[in-house]
Wavefront OBJ file of the C-alpha trace (Angstrom):
o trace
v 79.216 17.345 -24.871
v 78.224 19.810 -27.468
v 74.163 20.900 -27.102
v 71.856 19.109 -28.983
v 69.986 21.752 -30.733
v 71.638 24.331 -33.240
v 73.987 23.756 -36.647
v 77.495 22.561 -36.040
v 80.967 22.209 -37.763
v 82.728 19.178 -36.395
v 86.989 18.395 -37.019
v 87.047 14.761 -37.434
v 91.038 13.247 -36.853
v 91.600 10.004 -37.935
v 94.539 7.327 -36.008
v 96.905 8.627 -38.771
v 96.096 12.018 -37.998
v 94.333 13.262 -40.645
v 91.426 15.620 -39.915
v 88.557 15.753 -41.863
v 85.973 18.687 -41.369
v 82.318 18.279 -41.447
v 80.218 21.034 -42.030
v 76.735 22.526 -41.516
v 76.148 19.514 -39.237
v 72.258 20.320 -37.160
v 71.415 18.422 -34.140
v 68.089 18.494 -32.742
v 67.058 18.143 -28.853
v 65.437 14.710 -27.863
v 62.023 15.090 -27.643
v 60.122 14.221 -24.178
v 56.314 12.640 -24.924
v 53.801 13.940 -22.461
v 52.830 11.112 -19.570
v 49.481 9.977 -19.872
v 47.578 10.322 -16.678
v 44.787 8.400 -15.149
v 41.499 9.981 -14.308
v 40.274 8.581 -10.608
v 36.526 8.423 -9.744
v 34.945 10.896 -7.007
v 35.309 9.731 -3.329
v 34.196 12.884 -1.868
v 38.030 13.455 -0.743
v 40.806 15.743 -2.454
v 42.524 13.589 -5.403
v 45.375 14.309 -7.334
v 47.167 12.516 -10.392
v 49.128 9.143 -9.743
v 52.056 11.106 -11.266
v 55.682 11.225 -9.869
v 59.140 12.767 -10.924
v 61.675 10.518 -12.940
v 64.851 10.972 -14.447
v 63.553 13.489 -17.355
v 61.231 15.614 -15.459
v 59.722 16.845 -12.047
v 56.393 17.792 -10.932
v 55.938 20.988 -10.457
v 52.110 21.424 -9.502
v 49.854 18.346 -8.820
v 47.196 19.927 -6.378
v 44.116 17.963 -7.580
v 40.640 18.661 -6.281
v 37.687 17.044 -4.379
v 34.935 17.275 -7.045
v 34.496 16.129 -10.763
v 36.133 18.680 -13.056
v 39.516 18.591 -15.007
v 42.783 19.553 -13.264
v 45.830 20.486 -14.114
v 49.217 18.778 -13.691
v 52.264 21.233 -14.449
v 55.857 18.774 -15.540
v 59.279 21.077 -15.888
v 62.154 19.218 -17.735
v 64.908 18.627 -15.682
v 67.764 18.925 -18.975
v 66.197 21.614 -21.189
v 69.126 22.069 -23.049
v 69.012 18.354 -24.433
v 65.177 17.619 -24.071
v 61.667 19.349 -24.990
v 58.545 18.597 -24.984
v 56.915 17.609 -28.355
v 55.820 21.209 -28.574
v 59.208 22.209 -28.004
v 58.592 23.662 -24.704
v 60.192 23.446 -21.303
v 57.319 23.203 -19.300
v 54.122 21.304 -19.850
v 50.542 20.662 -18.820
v 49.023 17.478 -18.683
v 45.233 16.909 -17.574
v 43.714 14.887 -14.807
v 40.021 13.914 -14.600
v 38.133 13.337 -11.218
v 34.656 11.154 -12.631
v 31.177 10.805 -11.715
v 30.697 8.141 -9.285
v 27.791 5.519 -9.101
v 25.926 5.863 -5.989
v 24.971 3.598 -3.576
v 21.749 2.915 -3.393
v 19.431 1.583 -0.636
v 16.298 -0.057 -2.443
v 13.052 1.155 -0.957
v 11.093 -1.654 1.217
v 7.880 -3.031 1.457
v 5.053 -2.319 4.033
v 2.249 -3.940 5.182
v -0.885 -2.383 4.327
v -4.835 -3.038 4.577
v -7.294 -0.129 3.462
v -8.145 2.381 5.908
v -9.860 4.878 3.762
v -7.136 7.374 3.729
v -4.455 7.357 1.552
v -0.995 5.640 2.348
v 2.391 5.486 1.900
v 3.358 2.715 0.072
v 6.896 1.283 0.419
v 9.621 2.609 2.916
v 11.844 5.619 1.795
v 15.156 4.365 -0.253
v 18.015 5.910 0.207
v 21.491 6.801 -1.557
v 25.227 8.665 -0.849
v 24.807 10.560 -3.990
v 21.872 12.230 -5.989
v 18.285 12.578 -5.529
v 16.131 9.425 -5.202
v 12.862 10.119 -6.850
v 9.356 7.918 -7.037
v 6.791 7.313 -9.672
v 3.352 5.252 -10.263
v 3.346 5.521 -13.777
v 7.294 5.811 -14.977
v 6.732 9.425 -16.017
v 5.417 11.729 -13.476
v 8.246 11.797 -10.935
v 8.782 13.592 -7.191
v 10.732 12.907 -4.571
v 7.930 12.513 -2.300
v 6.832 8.519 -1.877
v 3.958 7.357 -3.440
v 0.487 6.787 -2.046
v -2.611 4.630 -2.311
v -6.150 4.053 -0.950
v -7.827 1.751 -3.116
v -6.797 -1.843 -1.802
v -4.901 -3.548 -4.890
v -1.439 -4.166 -6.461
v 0.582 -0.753 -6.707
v 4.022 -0.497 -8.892
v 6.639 1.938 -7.248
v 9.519 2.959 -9.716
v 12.392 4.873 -8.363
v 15.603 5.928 -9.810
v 18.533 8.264 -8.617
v 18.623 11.298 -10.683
v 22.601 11.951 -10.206
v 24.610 15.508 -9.610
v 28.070 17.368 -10.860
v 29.841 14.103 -8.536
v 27.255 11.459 -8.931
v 25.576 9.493 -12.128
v 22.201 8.524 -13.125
v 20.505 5.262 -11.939
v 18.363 3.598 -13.969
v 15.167 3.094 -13.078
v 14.051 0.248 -10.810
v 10.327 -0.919 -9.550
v 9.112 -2.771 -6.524
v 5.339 -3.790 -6.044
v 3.241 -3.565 -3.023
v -0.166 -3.999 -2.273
v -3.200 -2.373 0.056
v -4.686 -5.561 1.268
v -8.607 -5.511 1.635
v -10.045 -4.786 5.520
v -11.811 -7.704 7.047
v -15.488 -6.757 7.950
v -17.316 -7.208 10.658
v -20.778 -8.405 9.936
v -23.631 -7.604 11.819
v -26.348 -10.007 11.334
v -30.455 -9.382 11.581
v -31.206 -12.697 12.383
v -34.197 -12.479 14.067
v -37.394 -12.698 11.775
v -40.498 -13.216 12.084
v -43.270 -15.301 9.934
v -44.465 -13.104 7.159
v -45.918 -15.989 4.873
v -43.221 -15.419 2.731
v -39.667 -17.165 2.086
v -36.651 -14.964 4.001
v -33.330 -14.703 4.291
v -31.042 -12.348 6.820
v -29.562 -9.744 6.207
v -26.053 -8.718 6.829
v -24.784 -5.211 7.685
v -21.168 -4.010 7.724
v -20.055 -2.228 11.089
v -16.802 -1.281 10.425
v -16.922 0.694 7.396
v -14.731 3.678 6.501
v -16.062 7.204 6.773
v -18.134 7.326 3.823
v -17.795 4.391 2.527
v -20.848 1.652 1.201
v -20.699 -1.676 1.079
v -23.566 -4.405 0.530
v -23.388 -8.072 1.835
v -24.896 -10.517 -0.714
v -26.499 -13.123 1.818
v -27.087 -17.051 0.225
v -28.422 -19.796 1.740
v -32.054 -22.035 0.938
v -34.850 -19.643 1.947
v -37.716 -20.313 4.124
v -40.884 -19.447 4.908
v -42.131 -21.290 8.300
v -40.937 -20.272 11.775
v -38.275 -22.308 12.600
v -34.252 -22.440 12.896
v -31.897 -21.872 9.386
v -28.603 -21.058 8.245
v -27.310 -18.614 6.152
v -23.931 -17.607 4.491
v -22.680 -14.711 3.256
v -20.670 -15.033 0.225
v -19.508 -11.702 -1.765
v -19.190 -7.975 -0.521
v -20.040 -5.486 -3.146
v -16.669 -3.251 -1.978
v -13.754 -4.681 -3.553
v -11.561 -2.550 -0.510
v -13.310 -5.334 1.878
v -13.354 -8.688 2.441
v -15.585 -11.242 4.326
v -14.484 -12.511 7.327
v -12.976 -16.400 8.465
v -16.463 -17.113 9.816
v -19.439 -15.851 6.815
v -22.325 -18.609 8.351
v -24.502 -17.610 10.617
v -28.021 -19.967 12.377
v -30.802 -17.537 12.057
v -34.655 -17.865 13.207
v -37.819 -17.027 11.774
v -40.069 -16.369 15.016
v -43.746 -17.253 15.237
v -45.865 -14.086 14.594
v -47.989 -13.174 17.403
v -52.069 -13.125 16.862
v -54.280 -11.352 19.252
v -57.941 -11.782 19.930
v -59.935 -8.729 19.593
v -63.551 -7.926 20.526
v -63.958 -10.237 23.291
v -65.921 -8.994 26.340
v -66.538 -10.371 29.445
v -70.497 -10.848 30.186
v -71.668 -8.427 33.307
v -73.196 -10.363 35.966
v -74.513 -10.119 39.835
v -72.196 -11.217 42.586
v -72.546 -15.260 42.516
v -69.300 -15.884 45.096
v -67.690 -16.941 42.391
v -64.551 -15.449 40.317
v -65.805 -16.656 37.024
v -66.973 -14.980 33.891
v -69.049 -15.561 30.935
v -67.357 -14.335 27.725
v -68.359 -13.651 24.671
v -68.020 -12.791 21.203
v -64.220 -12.510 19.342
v -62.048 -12.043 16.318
v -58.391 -13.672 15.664
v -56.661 -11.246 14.017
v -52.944 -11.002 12.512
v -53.427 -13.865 10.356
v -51.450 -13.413 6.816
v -53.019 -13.518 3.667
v -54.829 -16.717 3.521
v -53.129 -18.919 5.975
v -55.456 -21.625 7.530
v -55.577 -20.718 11.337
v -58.554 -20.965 13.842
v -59.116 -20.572 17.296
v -62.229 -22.014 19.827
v -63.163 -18.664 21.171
v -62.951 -18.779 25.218
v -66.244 -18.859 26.789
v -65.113 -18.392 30.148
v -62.693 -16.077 32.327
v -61.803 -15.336 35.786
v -61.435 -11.834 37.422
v -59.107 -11.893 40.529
v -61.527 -11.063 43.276
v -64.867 -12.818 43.220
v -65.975 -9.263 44.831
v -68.609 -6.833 43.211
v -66.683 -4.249 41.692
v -65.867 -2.088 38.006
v -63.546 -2.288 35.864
v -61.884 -6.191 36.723
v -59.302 -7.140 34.914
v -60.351 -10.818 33.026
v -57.845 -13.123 32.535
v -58.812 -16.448 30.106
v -57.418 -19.606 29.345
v -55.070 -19.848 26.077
v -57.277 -22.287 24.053
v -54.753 -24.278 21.039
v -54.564 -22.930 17.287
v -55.880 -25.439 14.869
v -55.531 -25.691 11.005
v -52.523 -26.534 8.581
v -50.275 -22.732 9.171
v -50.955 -23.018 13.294
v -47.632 -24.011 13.815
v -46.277 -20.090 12.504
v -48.349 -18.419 15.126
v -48.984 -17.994 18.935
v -51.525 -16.339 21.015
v -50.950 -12.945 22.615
v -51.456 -12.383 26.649
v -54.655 -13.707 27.217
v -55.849 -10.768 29.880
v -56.927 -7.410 29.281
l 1 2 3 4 5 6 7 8 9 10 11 12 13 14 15 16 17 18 19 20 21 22 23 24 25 26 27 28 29 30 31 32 33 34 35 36 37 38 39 40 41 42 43 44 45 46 47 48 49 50 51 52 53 54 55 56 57 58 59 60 61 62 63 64 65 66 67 68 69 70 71 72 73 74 75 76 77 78 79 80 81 82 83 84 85 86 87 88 89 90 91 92 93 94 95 96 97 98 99 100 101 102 103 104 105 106 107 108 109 110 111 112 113 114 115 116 117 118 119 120 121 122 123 124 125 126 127 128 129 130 131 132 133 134 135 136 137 138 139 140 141 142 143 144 145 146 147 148 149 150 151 152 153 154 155 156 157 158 159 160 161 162 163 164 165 166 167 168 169 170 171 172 173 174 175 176 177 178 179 180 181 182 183 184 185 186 187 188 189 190 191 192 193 194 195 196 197 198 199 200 201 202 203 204 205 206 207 208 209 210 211 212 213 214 215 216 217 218 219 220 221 222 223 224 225 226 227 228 229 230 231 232 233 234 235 236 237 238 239 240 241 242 243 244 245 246 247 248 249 250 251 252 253 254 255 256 257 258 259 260 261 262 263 264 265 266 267 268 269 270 271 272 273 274 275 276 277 278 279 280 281 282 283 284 285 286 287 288 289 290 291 292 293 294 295 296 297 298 299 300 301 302 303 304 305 306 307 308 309 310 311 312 313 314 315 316 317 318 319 320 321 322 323 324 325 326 327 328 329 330 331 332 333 334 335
C-alpha cells in the first residue's frame, strides 16, 4: 500500500493489457477527530479521564488529579503514516475537567430556650463535607459564629455554605427559633390591714434576672372592711416573663388595732382587796371619721392585793360599739 499523504503517478493495466498512466495523483492522510472527554465531579480522591486506547490511538498520559482544575490527557496515533490529527499532528492533547461538588449539608437544629438574662445560642451548629457554613439574623451580616439572643421572642437563623476551589455555593436557608418567656414566681403581700380605704395586694417578682424590672398588675373587686378576698394577677409589665399556672391568690385585710391611752389607775389604801378604781381615757387609732366607741373601764385588778408601787393593772376588754366596730380590736388591756 502506497502512503496516503504526498502526489503520486499511478500505471493503470487494463485485462487486455493496456496501461494507462495517471499523473499528479495527491492523496491525503485520514484524519483522526479528537475524543471528547467527560469531566467527573470532585470526590476528594485522584480522578482521571474515562479514556482508553482503540484501534487508532493509545494513551499516552492520563494521570488526572484530586482537586478541581483542568488536566491533561496526551493520545499518540498508532499509524501516523496514514492518520493525523485534525491539526495534522501525531500527538494530541485533549482536556479533562474535575468539577465543584455540592456539599452535604447538615441543617442546623432547634433548641429549647426560656430567657435567662444572658444572651444565647440559638439553634445547634450545622454542619457540611465541604465549605464554610456561615449564620445570619438579618440575611446580610454574616459569621461563622452561631447566632445569639436574650430578649424572649421569635428569632430567624439563615445559614448558607459559602463553597471553596472543590466545593459550590449553597443557597441560603432559614430556620426559626424562639426564647420562650421565664415563668415568675410571685410573691404575694397579702396581709393588710384596715386603713378605711379600698385595697388590693400586691404582687412582687422573686425570680428576676440580674437587673431586670418587672411590675405585676394585680385585679380583683377591692375592699375596704377587714375580712377575707381574692385577688388575681393578670399581666406582667416584662414581656421576657410570664405569669405563672396559678395567678389567684385569698388575701386578708386584718382588723387595725386601737389602744386606750390616758387611763390611770386611782391610788388607794390597802382594802384586802386586788381591785382598782380607774379613771379617765382616750381610744385612739380610729381612721378618719369611722364611728367607733368604747365604755371606758372603771375598774382593774393589780396581782397582789398587797401595799406596794408601781403594780401592774390589768382591766377587762369592754366591746366596741358603733357602725365601723367590726374593723377594729382592742390592744392588751394591761400596762
Amino acid at each position: 500500500m502506497v502512503p496516503k499523504k504526498g502526489t503520486y503517478t499511478i500505471e493503470v493495466t487494463d485485462k487486455t493489457g493496456n496501461k494507462t498512466t495517471l499523473n499528479k495523483i495527491t492523496v491525503n492522510w485520514e484524519k483522526v477527530k479528537k475524543p471528547t472527554v467527560e469531566s467527573k465531579v470532585y470526590t476528594g480522591q485522584t480522578l482521571t479521564a474515562n479514556i482508553s486506547e482503540n484501534g487508532l490511538y493509545t494513551v499516552k498520559e492520563n494521570n488526572g488529579g484530586i482537586d478541581v482544575n483542568e488536566y491533561d490527557v496526551q493520545l499518540t496515533l498508532k499509524d501516523p503514516t496514514n492518520y493525523r490529527w485534525e491539526d495534522g499532528t501525531v500527538d494530541t492533547t485533549v482536556k479533562f475537567n474535575i468539577t465543584k461538588a455540592t456539599p452535604v449539608v447538615t441543617k442546623p437544629t432547634t433548641k429549647t430556650l426560656t430567657y435567662n438574662g444572658s444572651e444565647q445560642e440559638l439553634v445547634n451548629a450545622a454542619s457540611t463535607n465541604g465549605g464554610t457554613v456561615k449564620y445570619s439574623l438579618d440575611n446580610k451580616n454574616w459569621s461563622t459564629s452561631i447566632p445569639t439572643g436574650k430578649d424572649a421572642k421569635e428569632y430567624t437563623v439563615y445559614y448558607k455554605v459559602e463553597g471553596n476551589k472543590n466545593f459550590k455555593d449553597v443557597d441560603v436557608k432559614e430556620i426559626t427559633n424562639k426564647i420562650n418567656p421565664r415563668t415568675i414566681d410571685l410573691n404575694w403581700n397579702k396581709e393588710l390591714t384596715y386603713n378605711g380605704k379600698e385595697q388590693l395586694p400586691t404582687a412582687t417578682v422573686s425570680n428576676l434576672a440580674d437587673g431586670d424590672k418587672c411590675e405585676i398588675t394585680v385585679d380583683g373587686a377591692q375592699h375596704k372592711n377587714a375580712g377575707t378576698y381574692e385577688a388575681t394577677a393578670t399581666k406582667v409589665s416584662n414581656p421576657n416573663y410570664k405569669l405563672p399556672e396559678d395567678v389567684t391568690t385569698s388575701y386578708t385585710i386584718g382588723k387595725k388595732t386601737l389602744s386606750i391611752e390616758d387611763l390611770k389607775a386611782v391610788n388607794r389604801k390597802y382594802n384586802g382587796t386586788s381591785e382598782v378604781a380607774l379613771q379617765g381615757g382616750t381610744l385612739t387609732g380610729v381612721v378618719g371619721n369611722d364611728k367607733v366607741s368604747i365604755d371606758m373601764p372603771k375598774m382593774g385588778t393589780v396581782e397582789s392585793s398587797n401595799a406596794g408601787e408601781n403594780k401592774a393593772v390589768s382591766y377587762t376588754k369592754s366591746a366596741l360599739s358603733g357602725e365601723d366596730k367590726d374593723n377594729y380590736e382592742l390592744s392588751e388591756t394591761a400596762w
